[in-house]
N, C-alpha and C positions, 0 to 999 in steps of 0.2 A: 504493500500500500504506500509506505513511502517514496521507494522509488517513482510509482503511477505518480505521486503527488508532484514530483520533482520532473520528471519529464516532461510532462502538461506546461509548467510554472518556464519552465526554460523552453515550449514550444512559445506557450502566449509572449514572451518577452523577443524571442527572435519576429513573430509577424507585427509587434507592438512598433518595432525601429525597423524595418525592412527598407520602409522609404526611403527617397532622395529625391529633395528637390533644390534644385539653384534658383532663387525668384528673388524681387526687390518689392517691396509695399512703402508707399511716401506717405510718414508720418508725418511730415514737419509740422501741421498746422495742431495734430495732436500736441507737438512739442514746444511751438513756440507763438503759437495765435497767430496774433499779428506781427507780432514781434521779430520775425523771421530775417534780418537783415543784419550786417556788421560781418565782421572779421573773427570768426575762430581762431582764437591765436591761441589758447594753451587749454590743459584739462585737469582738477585736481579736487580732492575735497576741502571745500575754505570752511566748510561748518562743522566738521568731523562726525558727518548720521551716516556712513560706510557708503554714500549715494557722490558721484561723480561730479563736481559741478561744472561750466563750460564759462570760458573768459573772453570774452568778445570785443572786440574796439568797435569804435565807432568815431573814427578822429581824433579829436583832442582827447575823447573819455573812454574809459575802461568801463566796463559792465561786465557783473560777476551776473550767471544764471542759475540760482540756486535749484536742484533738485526738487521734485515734491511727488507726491503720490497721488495728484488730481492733477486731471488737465486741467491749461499746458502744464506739461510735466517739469519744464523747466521754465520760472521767472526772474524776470530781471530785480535784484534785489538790492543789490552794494554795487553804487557805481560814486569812481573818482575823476576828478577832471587836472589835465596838465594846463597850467596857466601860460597866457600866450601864444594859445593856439598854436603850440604845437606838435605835431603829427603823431602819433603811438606808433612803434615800427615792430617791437616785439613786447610778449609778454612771456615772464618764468616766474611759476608761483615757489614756492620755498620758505624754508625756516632760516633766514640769515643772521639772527642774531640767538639763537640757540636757546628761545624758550618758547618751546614746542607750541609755537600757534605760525598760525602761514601768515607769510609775508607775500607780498609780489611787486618782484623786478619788472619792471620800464624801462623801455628806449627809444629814444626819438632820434632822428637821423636827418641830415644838411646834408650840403653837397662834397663835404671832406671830412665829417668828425660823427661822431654817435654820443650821448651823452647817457648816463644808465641813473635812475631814479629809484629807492626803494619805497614803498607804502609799510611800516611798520605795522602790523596785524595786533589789533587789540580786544580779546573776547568776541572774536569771528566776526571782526569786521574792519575795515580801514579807513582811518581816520586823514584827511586831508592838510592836518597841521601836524602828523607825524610822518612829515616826506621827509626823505633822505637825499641830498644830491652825491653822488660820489663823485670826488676832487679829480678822477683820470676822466679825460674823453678817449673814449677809443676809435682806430681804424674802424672797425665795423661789429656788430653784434658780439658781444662776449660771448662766449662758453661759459657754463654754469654748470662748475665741477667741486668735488670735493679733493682739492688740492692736500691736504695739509691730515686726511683720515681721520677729523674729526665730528667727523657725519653732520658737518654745519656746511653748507651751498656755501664756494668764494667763485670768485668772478676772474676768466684767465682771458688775456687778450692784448692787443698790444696798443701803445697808447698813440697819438697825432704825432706825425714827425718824428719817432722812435722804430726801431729794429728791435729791441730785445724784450720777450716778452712778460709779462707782470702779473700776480694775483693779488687780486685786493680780499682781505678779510674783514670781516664785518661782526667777529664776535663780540657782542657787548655792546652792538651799535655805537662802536669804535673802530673808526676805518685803519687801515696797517695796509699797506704796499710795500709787495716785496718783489722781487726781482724770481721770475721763475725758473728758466731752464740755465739760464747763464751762456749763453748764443743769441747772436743774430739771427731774426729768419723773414722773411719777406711774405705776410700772408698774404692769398689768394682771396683777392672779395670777388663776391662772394665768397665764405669757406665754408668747407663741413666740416668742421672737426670735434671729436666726439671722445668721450670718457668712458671706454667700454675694456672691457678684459679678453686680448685678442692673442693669450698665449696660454689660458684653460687651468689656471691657478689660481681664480677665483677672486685676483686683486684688479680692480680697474687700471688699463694701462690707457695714455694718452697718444691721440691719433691726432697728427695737424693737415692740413692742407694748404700748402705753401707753395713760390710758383720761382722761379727762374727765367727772367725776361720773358716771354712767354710762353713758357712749359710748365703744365703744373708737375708737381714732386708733393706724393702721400711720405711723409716720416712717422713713423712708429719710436715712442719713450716705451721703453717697458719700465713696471714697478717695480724694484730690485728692492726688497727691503725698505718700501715704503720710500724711496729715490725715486725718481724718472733717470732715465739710463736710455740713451739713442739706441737703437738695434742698428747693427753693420748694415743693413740694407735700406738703399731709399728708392720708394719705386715713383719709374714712370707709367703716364697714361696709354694707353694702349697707341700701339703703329695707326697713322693717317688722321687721327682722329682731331677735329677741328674745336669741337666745342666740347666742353666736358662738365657734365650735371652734376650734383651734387653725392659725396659719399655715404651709402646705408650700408646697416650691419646688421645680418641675419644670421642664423646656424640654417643657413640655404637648404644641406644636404643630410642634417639631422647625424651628424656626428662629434656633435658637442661643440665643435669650434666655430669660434664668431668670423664666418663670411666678408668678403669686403666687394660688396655690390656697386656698379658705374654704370649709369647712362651718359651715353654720350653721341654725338651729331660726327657723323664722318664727313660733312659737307657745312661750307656756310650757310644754306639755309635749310639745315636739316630735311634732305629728301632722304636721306636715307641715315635711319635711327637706330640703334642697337644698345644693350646694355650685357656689361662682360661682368664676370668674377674672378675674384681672385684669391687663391687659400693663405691662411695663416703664414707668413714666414717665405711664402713663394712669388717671385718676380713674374708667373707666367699667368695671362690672363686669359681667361675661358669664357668664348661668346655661348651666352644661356640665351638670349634672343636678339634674332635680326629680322623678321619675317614679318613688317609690319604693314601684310596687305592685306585687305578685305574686299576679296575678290576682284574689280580692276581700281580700285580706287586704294591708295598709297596716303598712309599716316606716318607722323613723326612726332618728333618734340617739338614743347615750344621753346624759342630761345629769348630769353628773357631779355630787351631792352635797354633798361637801367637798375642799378642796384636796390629801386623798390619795388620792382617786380619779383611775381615768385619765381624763382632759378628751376630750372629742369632738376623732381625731385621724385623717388620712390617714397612711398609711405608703405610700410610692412605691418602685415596682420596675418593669422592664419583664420582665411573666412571660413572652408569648410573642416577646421578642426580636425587634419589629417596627420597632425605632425610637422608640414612644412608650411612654412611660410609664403603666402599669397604678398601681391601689391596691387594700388593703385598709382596710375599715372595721368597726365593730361598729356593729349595727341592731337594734333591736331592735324585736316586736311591738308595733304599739301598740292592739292589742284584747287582748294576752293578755300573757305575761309572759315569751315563750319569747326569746333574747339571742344571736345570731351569730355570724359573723364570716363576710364576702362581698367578692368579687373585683369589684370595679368596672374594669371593660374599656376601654379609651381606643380607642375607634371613629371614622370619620367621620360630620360629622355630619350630621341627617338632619333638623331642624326650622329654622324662620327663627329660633329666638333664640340660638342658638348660630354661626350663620354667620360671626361676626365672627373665631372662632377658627379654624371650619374642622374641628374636632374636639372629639366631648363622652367624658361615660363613661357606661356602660350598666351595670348589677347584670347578675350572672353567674350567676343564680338555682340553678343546676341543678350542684353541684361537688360530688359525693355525699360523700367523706371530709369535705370541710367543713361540709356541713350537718349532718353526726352530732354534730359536737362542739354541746354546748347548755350555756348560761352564759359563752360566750367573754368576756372584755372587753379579749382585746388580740391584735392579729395582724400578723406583722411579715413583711419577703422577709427569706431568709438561705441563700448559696449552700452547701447539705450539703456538697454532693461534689465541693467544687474545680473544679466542668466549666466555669461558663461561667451555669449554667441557674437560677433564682433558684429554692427552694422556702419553702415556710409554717414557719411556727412559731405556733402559737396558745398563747394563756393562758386555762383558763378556772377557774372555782369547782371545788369540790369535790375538791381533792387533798388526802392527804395531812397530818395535824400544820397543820389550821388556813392549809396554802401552799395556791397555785394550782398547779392540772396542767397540765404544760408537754404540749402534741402537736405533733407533727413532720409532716409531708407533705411528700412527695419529688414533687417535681415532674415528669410523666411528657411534658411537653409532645415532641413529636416535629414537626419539621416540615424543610425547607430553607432556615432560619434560621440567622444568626451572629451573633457579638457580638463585642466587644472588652471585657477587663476591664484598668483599670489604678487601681494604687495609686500616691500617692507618699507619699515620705516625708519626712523635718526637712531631708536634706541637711547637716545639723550634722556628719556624717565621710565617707567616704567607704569606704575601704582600711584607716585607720587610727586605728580607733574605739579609745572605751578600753577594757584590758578583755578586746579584741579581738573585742566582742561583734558579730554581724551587725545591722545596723540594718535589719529586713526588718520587726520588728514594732509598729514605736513609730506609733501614731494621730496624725496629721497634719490638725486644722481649717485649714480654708481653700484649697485649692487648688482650679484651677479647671480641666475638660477639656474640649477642644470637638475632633469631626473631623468633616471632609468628605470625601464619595464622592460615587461615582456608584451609581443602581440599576438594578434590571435594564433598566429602560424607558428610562435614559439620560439623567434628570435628577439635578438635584444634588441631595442629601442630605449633611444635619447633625443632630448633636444634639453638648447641652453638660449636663453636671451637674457640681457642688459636693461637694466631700469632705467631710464631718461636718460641715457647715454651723450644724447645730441640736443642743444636748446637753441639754437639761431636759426632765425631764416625761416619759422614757422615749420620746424620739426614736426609737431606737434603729435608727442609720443605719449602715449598715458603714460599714468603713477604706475600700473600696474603691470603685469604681463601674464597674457592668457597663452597657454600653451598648449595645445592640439594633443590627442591622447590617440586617433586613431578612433579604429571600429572596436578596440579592446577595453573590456571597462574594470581588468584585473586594477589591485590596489596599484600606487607608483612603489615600485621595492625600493626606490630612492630617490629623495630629494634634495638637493643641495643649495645653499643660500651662502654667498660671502660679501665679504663689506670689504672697502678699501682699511687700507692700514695708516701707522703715524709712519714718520721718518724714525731710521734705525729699529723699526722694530721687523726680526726675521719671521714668525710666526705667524702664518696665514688663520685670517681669520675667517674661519669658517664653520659651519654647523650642516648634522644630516638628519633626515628624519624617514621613517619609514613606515608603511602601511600607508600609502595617503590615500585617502578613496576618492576619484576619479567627481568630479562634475563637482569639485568645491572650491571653496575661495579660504583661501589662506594668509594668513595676518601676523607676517613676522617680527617681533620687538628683539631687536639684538643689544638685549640689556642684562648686562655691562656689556660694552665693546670688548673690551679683551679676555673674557669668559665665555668663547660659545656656549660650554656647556649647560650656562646658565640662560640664553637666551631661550624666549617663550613664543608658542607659534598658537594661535587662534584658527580653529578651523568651523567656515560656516558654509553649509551645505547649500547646494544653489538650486531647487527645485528645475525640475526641465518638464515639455511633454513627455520623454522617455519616461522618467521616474512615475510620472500620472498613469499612463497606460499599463506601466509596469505592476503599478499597483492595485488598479481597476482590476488587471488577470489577476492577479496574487488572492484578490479577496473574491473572485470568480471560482478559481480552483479551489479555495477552503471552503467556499456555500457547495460549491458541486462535492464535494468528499463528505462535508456536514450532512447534505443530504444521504448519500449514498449509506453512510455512519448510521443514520438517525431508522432508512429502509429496513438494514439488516437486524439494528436492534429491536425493530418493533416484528421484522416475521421470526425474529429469538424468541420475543416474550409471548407470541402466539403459539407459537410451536409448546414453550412452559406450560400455557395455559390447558392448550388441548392435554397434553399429558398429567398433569394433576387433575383436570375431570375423568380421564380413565384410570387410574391409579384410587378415585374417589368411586368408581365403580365398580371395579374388584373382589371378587367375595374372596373372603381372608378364613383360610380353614382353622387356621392356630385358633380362632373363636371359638370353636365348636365345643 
């Protein structure tokens, strides 16, 4: 009977998730009324209820969209305005002065200098007479890294009329400029350059984008002991290539190490578009796509202008929760004028120039709510609805008061898919923040996550990504990272979580945990920093339609067993009964 009960329980659960569908549904108006307009520029929790909020410009002013659990789902609640009209070019939310409530960095941008602004965060909100100007203007958009490993956001970039590059700290909301790598280097503006851990030791190492009259040059610092240290090799951009997009970092091919992804234009006006990779540690780069026709009509990138336009950029998500990582791009016609925004699908691969990866991306041609939007020029993942399931957000022309119109697409992906998503955080308190604020929402650069399973077929599976690795230029990476599990929903046999370190310290700071079960959301506090052992991980289960349907059978198969239970007991007590009325009719000779 057990077995029967188990078998049924694991049929209903295979036809519960059988499906698959790829579809887009536009919420936005569920999400944003009227309010549908401005610049996504970052994403983070400012009020710490475990719910996303979304940071939006709109010129001079910043507007926070608070979360809520009625439509619109997200309103406009805390906005600040820069005086003097002038321009908001980025936003990076953060704890920069190391008590655990969000702060957020600003910057505005002229025609030679950036100038960076902080809004000090006071009981989940920002007050406009506690602005911060900080005393450096920089070349272009800071990097917003944790220099110094002590899980407080400093500010890395190089200053007007300077070569050597600088970090400012803001502990104590006390500014300190120090001097960083100790070189000359000549950035690339636009740059991408990113705080990610791209030698699989769990410590964020720093990636620049630097250029040589005009060639750019990727330099890799590794962390040596809480150091930055050049690595022997500096690469270049690939052979012919004229224009070069901006740098993203994926685990591309799901073997633990962080990927180093390029689009870039072989032509000056991008007729012909391509985007290569390139592994850890190796000079040689591997085209993952070049094939960018839909059937006679020929797409590309767009080449961005002037430095406040958005630059040719991948945004990385894993949409259908396979394990690898998917993206978005903008493409644009290159017979006509009509402007995108398309899912590039991370597939195995299926040509001799990509074999070295083992996997490329393919365009998604056919995503009907995405193809409607026309003039996109920016499109990003962003989990709506708390589950697990990454959906769209686009930006395109024509909204509103001279803004861009923000659209939403809820992502309808349905398959017998799982993920894991985990954030961490500064670790700066624990129990006994000040304030006694919850440390749920303060944006955390640098951290790094890797797990191992098993999948269905019984071999090992991994994947690793980087928490806010990249902040300039409209990155716009969550706090978090959702990680694709596959059609396998065994526990994760491991999870691994690290934090950057101090200077001179050799001891990698890291923690593992095991048993994770599959479709949760995980809440890492790595408190104290230099005690893994002592850090504390929060796990909260993320319901799905899987789990519903799963469960709908679950309690199908106990009413069908309860019955079948409840038939046999009653033709028992039937069967008693008729035999104690003949047993009662018996003649008994011993009487006689």
């Amino acid at each position: 009977m057990l077995l029967t009960c188990l078998s049924l329980f694991c049929f209903m659960i295979f036809l519960s998730g059988n499906g698959v569908a790829l579809a887009l549904q536009d919420v936005t108006t569920d999400l944003f009324g009227s309010e549908c307009y401005g610049t996504v520029a970052a994403f983070g929790d400012f009020n710490s209820d475990k719910q996303t909020d979304l940071f939006i410009i709109r010129q001079s002013d910043l507007i926070i969209f608070l979360a809520d659990l009625k439509a619109p789902y997200f309103k406009p609640r805390v906005k600040v305005s820069l005086e003097g009209g002038s321009v908001i070019s980025s936003v990076v939310p953060g704890d920069y002065d190391g008590d655990s409530q969000m702060d957020v960095l600003l910057t505005t941008r002229t025609d030679v200098e950036t100038s960076v602004y902080v809004y000090w965060g006071n009981n989940q909100t920002l007050d406009s007479n506690l602005k911060y100007h900080v005393n450096k203007t920089f070349q272009d958009q800071p990097l917003v890294m944790d220099f110094n490993g002590d899980l407080i956001p400093d500010i890395f970039g190089i200053g007007v009329s300077e070569s050597e590059p600088v970090v400012c700290y803001l502990k104590g909301r006390r500014e300190v400029q120090k001097p960083a790598l100790q070189r000359t280097i000549q950035l690339r503006v636009p740059h991408s350059n990113a705080f990610i851990d791209l030698n699989k030791d769990f410590t964020a190492d720093l990636f620049l984008t630097t250029k040589i009259s005009s060639k750019t040059l990727f330099e890799t610092w590794i962390n040596k002991d809480g150091n930055f240290t050049k690595a022997e090799f500096t690469s270049l951009t690939p052979d012919n290539v004229m224009h070069t997009g901006q740098s993203a970092f994926a685990d591309f091919d799901g073997d633990g190490f962080q990927d180093h992804l390029l689009p870039v234009c072989m032509d000056n006006h991008c007729q012909k578009s391509a985007i290569y990779l390139s592994k850890p540690g190796k000079e040689e780069w591997i085209p993952i796509l070049t094939d960018f026709r839909k059937k006679d009509t020929l797409w590309g990138f767009v080449i961005h202008q002037t430095s406040s336009d958005f630059p040719i950029t991948l945004h990385l998500g894993d949409y259908n929760m396979d394990g690898f990582p998917d993206a978005l791009a903008i493409l644009k016609n290159t017979s006509g004028s009509n402007q995108q925004a398309f899912l590039l699908e991370n597939v195995p691969c299926n040509n001799v120039s990509c074999k070295g990866v083992g996997r490329m991306f393919r365009v998604y041609w056919d995503l009907s709510d995405l193809n409607h939007i026309t003039g996109a020029v920016l499109a990003t993942f962003f989990d709506i609805y708390e589950d697990g399931i990454l959906d769209l957000i686009v930006l395109s022309t024509g909204g509103p008061k001279n803004e861009l119109a923000i659209h939403a697409l809820k992502n309808n992906f349905e398959a017998d898919a799982y993920f894991v998503k985990v954030i961490v955080l500064s670790g700066l308190c624990s129990n006994d923040c000040p304030r006694k604020v919850t440390p749920f929402g303060v944006n955390q650069p640098g951290p790094y996550v890797m797990y191992t399973s098993v999948d269905a077929n019984g071999y090992l599976k991994n994947a690793s990504a980087g928490q806010l690795s990249q902040s300039a230029h409209h990155a716009l990476q969550l706090p978090y990272t959702v990680l694709g599990l596959g059609r396998s929903a065994n526990f994760l046999d491991h999870l691994y979580v690290g934090i950057p370190r101090p200077s001179g310290e050799k001891d990698i700071r890291k923690q593992e945990w095991t048993a994770i079960i599959p479709n949760s959301q995980l809440i890492v506090i790595p408190y104290p920093h230099d005690n893994p052992r002592s850090w504390s991980a929060k796990l909260y289960l993320t319901p799905s339609n899987i789990v519903l349907l799963t469960a709908i059978a679950l309690i199908g198969v106990c009413v069908f067993i309860l019955a079948i239970i409840g038939i046999l007991h009653w033709q028992e007590k039937k069967a008693d009964d008729r035999e104690k009325r003949q047993e009662a009719h018996r003649f008994h000779f011993d009487a006689m």
